[in-house]
C-alpha positions as CSV (number, residue, x, y, z in Angstrom):
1,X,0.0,0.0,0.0
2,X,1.6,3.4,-1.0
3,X,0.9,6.1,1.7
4,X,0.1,9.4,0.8
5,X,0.7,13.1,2.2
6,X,-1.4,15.8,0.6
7,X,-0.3,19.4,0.6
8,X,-2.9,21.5,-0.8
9,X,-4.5,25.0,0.5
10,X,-8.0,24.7,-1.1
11,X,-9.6,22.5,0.3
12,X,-12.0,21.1,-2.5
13,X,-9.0,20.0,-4.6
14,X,-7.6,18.3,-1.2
15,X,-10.9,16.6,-0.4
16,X,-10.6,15.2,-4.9
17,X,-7.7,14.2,-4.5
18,X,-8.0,11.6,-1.8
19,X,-11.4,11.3,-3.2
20,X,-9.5,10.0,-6.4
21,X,-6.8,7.9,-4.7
22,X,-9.0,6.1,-2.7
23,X,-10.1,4.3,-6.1
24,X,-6.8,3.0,-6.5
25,X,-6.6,0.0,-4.8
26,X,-2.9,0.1,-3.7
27,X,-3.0,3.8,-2.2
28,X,-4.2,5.4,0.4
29,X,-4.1,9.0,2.1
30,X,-2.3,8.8,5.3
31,X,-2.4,12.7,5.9
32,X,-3.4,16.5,4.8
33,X,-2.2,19.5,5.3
34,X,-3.5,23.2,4.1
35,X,-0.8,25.2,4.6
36,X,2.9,24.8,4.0
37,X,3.7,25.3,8.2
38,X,1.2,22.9,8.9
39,X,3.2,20.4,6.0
40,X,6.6,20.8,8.3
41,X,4.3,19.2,11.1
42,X,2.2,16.7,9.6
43,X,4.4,15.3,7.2
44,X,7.4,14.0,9.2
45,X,4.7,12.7,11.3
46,X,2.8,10.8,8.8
47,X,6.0,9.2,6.9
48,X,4.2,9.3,4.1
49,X,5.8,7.0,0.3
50,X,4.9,10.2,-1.6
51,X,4.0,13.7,-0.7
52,X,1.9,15.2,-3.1
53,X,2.8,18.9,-2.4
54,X,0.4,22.0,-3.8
55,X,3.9,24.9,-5.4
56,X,1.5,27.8,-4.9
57,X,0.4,28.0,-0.8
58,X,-0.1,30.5,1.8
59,X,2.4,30.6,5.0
60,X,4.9,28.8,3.1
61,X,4.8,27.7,-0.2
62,X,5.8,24.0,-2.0
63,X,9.3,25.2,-2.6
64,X,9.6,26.5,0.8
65,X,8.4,23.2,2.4
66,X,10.7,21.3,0.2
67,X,13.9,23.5,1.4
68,X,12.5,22.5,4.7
69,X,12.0,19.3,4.8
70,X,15.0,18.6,2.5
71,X,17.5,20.3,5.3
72,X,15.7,18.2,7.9
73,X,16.2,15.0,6.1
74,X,20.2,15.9,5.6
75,X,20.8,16.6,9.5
76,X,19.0,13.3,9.9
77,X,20.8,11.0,7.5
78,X,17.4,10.3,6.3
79,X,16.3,10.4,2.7
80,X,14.0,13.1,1.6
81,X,9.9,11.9,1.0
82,X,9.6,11.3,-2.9
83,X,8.1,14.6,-3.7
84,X,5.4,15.4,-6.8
85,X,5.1,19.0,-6.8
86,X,1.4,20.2,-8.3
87,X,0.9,23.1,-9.9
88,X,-1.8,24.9,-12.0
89,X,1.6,26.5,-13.6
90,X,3.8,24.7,-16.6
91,X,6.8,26.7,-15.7
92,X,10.3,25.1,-16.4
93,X,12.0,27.5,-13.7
94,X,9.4,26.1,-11.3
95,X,10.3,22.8,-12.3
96,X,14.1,22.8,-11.9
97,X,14.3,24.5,-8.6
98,X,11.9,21.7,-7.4
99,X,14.0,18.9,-8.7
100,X,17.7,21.0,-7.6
101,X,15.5,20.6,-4.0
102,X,14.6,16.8,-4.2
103,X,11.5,16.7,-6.1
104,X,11.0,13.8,-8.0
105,X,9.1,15.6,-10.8
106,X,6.1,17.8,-11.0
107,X,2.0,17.3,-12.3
108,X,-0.3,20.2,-13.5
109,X,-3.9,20.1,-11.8
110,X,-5.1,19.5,-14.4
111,X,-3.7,15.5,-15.0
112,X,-6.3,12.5,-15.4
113,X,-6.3,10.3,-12.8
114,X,-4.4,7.6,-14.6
115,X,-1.7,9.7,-15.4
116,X,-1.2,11.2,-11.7
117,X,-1.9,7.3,-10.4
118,X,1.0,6.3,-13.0
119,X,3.6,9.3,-11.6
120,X,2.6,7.9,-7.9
121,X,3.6,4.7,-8.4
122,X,6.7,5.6,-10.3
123,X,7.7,8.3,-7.5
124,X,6.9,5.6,-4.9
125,X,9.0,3.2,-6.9
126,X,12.3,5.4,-6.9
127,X,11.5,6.8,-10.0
128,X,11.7,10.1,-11.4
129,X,10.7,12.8,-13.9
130,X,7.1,12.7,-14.3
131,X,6.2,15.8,-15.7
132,X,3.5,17.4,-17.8
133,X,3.6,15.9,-21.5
């Protein structure tokens, strides 16, 4: 079973998404989060397979949270969460400044749910690079 951390500010998109992976048989939605403080809490506590992280945020954004919990995982010796970074934006700066910080890749919103089960599963496999086609 692949366990999931959401990071997502609006809450309707939150409440889809694990809406949506709870059809998939082999996922499911460990924790949420609305805000990127709220993300430094919940996800370390959750130790979640992938954290599905929302880029645009208030209190912190996706980038920040990433910084974050990517320093925290080095003064640990632990390995950084495999990270999918969503995004409403197709922006290729956006994109390398989340892999340089240990994302595995990044989806837009507006993916079909076979495509963002597919970049779960490779993300939660050691995989990386999903990306918009």
């Amino acid at each position: 079973m692949i366990r999931i951390c959401i990071v997502e500010d609006q809450t309707l998109v939150r409440q889809g998404l694990r809406s949506m992976l709870a059809l998939a048989g082999d996922m499911t939605v460990v924790a949420e989060a609305e805000n990127g403080e709220q993300a430094l809490v919940t996800v370390p506590d959750a130790c979640p397979d992938v954290l599905l992280l929302d880029y645009r945020m208030p209190r912190l954004d996706g980038l920040g949270v990433l910084r974050a919990l990517a320093e925290r995982a080095q003064a640990h010796g632990t390995p950084l969460v495999p990270t999918l970074i969503l995004t409403t934006f197709d922006d290729d700066e956006l994109l390398l400044s989340a892999v340089q910080l240990g994302a595995k890749g990044y989806l837009l919103k507006d993916v079909d749910l076979p495509v963002l089960l597919q970049a779960i599963r490779t993300v939660a496999g050691g995989g990386a690079g999903c990306s918009p086609p």
